[in-house]
LUMLUMBA-587196 format. One line per field, with one value per atom (N, C-alpha, C): residue in three letters; x, z, y; atom name. Coordinates in Angstrom, 2 decimals. Layout:
rest	ala/... $
u	X/... $
w	Z/... $
v	Y/... $
atom	CA/... $
END
This chain:
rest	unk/unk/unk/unk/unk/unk/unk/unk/unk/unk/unk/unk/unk/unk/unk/unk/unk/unk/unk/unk/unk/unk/unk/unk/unk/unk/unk/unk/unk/unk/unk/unk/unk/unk/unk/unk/unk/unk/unk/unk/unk/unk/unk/unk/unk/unk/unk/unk/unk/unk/unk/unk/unk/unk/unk/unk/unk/unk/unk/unk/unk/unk/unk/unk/unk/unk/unk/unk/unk/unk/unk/unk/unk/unk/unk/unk/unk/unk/unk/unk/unk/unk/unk/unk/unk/unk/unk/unk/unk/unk/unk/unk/unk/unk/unk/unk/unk/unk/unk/unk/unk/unk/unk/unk/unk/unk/unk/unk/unk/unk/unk/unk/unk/unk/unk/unk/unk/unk/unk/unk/unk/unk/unk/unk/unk/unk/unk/unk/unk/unk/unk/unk/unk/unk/unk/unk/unk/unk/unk/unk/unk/unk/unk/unk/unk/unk/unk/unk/unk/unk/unk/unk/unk/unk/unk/unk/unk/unk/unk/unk/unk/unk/unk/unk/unk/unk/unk/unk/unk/unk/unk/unk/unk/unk/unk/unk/unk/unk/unk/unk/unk/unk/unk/unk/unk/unk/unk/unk/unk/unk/unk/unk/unk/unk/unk/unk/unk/unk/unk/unk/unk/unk/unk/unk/unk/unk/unk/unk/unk/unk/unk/unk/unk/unk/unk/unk/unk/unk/unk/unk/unk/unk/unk/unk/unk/unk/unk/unk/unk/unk/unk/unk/unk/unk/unk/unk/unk/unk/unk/unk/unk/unk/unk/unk/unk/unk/unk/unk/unk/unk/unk/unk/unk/unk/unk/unk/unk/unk/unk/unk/unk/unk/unk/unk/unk/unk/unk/unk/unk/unk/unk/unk/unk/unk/unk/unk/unk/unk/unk/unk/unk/unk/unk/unk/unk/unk/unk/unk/unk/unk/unk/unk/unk/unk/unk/unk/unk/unk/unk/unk/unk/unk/unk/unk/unk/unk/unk/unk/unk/unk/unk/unk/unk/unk/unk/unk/unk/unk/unk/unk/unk/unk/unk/unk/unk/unk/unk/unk/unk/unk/unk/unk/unk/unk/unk/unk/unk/unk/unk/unk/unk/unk/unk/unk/unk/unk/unk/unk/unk/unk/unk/unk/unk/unk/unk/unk/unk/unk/unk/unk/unk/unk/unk/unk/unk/unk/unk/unk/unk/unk/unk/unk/unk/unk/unk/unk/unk/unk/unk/unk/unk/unk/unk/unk/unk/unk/unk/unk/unk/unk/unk/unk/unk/unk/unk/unk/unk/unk/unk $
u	0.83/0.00/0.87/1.88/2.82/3.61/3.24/4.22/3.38/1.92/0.77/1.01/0.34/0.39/-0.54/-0.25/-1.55/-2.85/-2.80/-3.43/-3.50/-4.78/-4.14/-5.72/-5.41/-6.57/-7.07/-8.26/-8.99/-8.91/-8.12/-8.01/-9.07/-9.35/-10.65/-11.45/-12.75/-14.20/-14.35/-15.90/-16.04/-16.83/-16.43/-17.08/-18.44/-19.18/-20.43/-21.24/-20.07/-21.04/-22.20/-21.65/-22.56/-23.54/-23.14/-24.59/-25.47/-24.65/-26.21/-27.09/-26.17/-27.33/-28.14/-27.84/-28.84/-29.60/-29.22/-30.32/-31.39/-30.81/-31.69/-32.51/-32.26/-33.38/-33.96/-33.75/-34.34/-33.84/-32.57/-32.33/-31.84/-32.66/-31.79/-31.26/-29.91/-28.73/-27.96/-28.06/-27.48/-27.53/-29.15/-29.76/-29.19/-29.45/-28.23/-27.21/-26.00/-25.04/-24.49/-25.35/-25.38/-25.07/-26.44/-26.80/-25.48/-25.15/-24.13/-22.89/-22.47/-20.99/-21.56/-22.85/-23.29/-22.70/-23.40/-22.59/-21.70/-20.80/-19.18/-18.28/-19.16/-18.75/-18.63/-19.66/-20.32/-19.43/-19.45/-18.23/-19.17/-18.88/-19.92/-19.85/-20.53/-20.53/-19.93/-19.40/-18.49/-19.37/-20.65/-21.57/-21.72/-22.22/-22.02/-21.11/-19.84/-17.92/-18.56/-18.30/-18.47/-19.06/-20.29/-21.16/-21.02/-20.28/-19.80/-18.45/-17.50/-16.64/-17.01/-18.24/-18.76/-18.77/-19.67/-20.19/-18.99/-18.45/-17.28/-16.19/-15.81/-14.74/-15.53/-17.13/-18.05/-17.71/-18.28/-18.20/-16.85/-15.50/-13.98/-14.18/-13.84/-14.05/-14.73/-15.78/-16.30/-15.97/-15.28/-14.55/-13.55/-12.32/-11.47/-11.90/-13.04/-13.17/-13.94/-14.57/-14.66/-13.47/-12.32/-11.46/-10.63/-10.76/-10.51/-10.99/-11.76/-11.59/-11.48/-11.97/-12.31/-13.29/-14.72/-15.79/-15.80/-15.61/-15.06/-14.33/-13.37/-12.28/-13.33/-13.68/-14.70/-15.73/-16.65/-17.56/-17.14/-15.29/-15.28/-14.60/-14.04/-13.90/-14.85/-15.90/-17.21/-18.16/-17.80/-18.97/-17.94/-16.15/-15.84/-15.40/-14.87/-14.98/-13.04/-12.45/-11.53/-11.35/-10.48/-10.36/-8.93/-7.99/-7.44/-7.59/-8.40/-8.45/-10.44/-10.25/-11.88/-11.83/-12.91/-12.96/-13.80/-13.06/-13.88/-13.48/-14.26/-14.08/-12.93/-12.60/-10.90/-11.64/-13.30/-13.59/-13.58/-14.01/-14.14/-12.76/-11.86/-10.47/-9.60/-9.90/-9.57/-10.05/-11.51/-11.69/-11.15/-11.04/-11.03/-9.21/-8.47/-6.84/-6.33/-6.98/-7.58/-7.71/-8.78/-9.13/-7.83/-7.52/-5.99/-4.88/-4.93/-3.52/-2.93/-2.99/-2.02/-2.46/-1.35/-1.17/-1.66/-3.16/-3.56/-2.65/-2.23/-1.28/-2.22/-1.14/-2.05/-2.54/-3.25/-3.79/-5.41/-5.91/-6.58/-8.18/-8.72/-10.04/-10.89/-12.15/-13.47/-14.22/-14.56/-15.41/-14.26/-13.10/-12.30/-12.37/-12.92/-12.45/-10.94/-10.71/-9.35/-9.77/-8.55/-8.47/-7.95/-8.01/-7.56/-7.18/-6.12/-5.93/-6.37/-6.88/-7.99/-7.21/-6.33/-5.82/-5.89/-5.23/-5.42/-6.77/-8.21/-9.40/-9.70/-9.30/-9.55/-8.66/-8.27/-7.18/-8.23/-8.54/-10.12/-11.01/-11.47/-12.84/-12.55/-11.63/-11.13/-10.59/-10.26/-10.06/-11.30/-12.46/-13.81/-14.62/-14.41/-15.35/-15.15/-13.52/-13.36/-13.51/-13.48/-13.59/-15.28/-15.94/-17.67/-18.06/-17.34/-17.89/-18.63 $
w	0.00/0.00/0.00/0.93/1.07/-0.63/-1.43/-2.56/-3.67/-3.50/-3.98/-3.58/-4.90/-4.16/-3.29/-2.47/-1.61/-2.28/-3.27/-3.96/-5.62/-6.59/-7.66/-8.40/-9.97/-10.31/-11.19/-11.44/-11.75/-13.14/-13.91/-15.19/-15.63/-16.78/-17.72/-16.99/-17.61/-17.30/-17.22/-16.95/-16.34/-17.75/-18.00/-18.96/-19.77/-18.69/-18.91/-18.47/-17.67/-16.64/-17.28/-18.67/-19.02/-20.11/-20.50/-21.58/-21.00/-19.73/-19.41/-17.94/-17.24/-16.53/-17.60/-18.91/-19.94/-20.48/-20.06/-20.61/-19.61/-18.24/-17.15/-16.87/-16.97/-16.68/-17.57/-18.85/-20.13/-20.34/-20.10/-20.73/-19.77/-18.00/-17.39/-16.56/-16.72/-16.20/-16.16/-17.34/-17.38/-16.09/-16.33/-14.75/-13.31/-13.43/-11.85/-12.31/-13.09/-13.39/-12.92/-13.49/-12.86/-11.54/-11.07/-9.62/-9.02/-8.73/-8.18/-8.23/-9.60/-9.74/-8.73/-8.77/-7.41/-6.53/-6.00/-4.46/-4.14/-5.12/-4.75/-4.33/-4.66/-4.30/-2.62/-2.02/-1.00/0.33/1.18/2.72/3.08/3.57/4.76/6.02/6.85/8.17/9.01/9.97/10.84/10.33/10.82/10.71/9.25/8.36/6.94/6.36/6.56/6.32/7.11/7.92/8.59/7.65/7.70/6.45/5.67/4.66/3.29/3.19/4.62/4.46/4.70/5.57/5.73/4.18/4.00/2.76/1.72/1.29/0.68/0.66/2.24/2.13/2.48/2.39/2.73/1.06/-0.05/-1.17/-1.61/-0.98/-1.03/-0.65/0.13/0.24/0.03/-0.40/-1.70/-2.99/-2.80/-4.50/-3.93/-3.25/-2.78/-2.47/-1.95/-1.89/-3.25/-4.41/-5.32/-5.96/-6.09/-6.87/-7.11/-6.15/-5.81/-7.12/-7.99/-9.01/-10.80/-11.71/-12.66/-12.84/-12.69/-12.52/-11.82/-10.05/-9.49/-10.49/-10.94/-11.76/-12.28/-13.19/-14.61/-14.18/-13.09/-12.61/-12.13/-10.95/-10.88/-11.87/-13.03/-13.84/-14.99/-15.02/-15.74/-14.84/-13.61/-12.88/-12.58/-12.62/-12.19/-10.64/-10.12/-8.95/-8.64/-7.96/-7.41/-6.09/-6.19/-4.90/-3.76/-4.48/-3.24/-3.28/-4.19/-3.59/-3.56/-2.67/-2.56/-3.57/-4.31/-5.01/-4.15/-4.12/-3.56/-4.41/-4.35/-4.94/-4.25/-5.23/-3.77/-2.98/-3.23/-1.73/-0.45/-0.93/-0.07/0.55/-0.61/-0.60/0.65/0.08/1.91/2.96/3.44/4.48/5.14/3.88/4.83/5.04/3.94/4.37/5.57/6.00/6.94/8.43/8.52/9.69/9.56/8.83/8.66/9.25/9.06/9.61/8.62/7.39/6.20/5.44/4.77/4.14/2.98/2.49/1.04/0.36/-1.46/-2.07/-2.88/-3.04/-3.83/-4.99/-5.40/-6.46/-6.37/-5.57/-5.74/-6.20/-7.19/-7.60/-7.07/-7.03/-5.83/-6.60/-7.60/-8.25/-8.88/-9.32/-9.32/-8.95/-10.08/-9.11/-8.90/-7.69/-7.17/-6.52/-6.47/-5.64/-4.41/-3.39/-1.97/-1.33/-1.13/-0.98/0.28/0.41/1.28/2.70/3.25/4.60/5.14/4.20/4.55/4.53/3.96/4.41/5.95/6.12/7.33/8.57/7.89/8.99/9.73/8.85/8.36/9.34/8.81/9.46/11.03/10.93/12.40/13.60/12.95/14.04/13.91/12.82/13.33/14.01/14.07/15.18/16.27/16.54/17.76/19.12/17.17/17.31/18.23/17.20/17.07/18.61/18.99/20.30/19.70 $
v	-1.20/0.00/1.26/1.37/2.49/2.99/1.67/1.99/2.94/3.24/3.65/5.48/6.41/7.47/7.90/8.77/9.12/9.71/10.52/11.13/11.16/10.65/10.76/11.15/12.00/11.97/10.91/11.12/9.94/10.15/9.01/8.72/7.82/8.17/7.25/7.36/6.60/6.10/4.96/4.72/3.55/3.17/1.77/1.35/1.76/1.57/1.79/2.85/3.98/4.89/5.92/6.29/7.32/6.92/5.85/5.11/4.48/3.79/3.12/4.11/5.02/5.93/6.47/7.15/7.67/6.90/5.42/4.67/4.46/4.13/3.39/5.08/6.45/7.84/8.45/7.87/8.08/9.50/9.69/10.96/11.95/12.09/12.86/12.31/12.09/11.42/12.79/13.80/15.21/15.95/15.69/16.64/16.29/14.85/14.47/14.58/14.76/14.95/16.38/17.18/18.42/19.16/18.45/18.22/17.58/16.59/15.72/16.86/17.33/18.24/19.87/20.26/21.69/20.71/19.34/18.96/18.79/18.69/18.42/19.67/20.68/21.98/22.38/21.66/21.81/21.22/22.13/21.69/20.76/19.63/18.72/19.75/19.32/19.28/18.09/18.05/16.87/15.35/15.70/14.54/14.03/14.88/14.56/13.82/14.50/13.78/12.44/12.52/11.04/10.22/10.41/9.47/9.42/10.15/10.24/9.03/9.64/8.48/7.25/6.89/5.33/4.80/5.62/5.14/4.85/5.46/5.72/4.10/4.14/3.22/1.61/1.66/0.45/-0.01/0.88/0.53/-0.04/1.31/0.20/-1.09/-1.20/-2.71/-4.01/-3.78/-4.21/-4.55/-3.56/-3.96/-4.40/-4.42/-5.43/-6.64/-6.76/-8.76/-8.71/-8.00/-8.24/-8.49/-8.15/-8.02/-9.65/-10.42/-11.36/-12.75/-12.03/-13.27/-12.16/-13.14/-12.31/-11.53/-12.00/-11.51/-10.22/-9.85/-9.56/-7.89/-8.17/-7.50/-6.47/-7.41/-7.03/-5.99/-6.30/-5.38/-4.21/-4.48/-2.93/-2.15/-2.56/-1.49/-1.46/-2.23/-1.51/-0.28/-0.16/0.26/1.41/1.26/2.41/2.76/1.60/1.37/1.03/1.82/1.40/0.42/-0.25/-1.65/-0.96/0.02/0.77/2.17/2.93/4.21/4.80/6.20/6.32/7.31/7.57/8.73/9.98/11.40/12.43/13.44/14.44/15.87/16.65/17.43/18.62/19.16/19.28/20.16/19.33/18.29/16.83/16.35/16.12/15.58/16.38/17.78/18.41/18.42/18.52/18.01/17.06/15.79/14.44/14.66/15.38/15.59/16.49/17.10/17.98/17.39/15.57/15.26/14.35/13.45/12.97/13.09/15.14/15.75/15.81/15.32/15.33/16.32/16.93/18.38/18.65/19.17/19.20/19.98/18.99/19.49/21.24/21.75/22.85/23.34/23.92/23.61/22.80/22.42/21.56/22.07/21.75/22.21/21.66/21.87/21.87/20.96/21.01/19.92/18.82/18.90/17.51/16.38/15.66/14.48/13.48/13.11/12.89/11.32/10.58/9.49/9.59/9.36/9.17/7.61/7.63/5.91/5.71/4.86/4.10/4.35/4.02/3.85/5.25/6.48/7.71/7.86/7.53/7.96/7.36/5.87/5.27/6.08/7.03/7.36/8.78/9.88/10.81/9.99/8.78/8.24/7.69/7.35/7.29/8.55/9.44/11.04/11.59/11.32/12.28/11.51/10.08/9.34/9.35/10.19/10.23/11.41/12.41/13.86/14.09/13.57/13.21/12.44/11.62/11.29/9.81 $
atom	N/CA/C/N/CA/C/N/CA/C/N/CA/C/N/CA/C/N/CA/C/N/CA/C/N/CA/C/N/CA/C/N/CA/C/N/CA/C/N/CA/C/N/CA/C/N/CA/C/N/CA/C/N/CA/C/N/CA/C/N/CA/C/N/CA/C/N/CA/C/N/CA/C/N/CA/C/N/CA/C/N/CA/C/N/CA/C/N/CA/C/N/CA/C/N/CA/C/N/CA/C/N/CA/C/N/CA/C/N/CA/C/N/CA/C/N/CA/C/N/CA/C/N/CA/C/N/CA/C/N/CA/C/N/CA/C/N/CA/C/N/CA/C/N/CA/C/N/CA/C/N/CA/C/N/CA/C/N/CA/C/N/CA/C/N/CA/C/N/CA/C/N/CA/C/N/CA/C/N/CA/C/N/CA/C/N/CA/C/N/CA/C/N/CA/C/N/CA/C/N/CA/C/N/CA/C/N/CA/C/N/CA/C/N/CA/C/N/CA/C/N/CA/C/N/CA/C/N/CA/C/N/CA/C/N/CA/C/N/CA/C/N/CA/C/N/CA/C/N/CA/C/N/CA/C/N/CA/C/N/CA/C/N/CA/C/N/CA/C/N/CA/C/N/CA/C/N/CA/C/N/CA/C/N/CA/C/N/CA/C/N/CA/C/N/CA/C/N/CA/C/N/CA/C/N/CA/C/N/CA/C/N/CA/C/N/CA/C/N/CA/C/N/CA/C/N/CA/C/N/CA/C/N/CA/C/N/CA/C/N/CA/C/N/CA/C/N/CA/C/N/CA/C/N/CA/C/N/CA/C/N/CA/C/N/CA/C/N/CA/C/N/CA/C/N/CA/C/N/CA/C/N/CA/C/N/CA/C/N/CA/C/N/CA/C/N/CA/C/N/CA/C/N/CA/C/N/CA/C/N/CA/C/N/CA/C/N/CA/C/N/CA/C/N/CA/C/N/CA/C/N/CA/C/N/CA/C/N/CA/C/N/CA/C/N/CA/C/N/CA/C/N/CA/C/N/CA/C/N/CA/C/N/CA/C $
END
């Protein structure tokens, strides 16, 4: 894991991400698309971060015991799914570099999306649960 960077942006797409949401909303996939890139803009609150990172590193790991065969493989890079890093936005990406203690690099844009390697989020989800009570 240590040999991984801490931070990286997110190259390519996911196989299937933008033909088949336009297929499965008949069209507005744009509109949440939209929508989704306003929220990434957006600071959490302590409680929010928290849940964002549950959620976040529940789906990691998921795809790590997915990753474990071919099938496995196949689904997370059709669906877009990394097995060691979380994906968050730079507004996001700092917060959680922020509860960490580790130093956001600069430059970082607000709607971007960026990878965060998993141990440094567990590191985030572990100082605000403790922060949080």
């Amino acid at each position: 894991m240590e040999d991984l960077p801490i931070i990286t942006t997110k190259g390519g797409q996911a196989l299937w991400k933008d033909s088949f949401s336009m297929a499965v909303t008949g069209g507005l996939a744009s509109f949440g698309s939209a929508l989704s890139k306003a929220v990434d803009r957006i600071t959490y609150d302590p409680h929010g971060l928290l849940q964002m990172l549950h959620i976040r590193l529940y789906e990691q790991g998921n795809a790590k015991s997915r990753g474990g065969n071919f099938l496995g493989r196949f689904w997370n890079r059709a669906t877009g799914v990394n097995a060691e890093y979380i994906e968050l936005s730079g507004t996001h990406l700092a917060q959680v570099l922020e509860m960490a203690e580790v130093k956001a690099p600069e430059g970082l844009k607000a709607g971007t999306p960026y990878l965060l390697r998993q141990d440094i989020a567990r590191l985030a989800y572990k100082a605000l649960r403790e922060k949080l009570g």
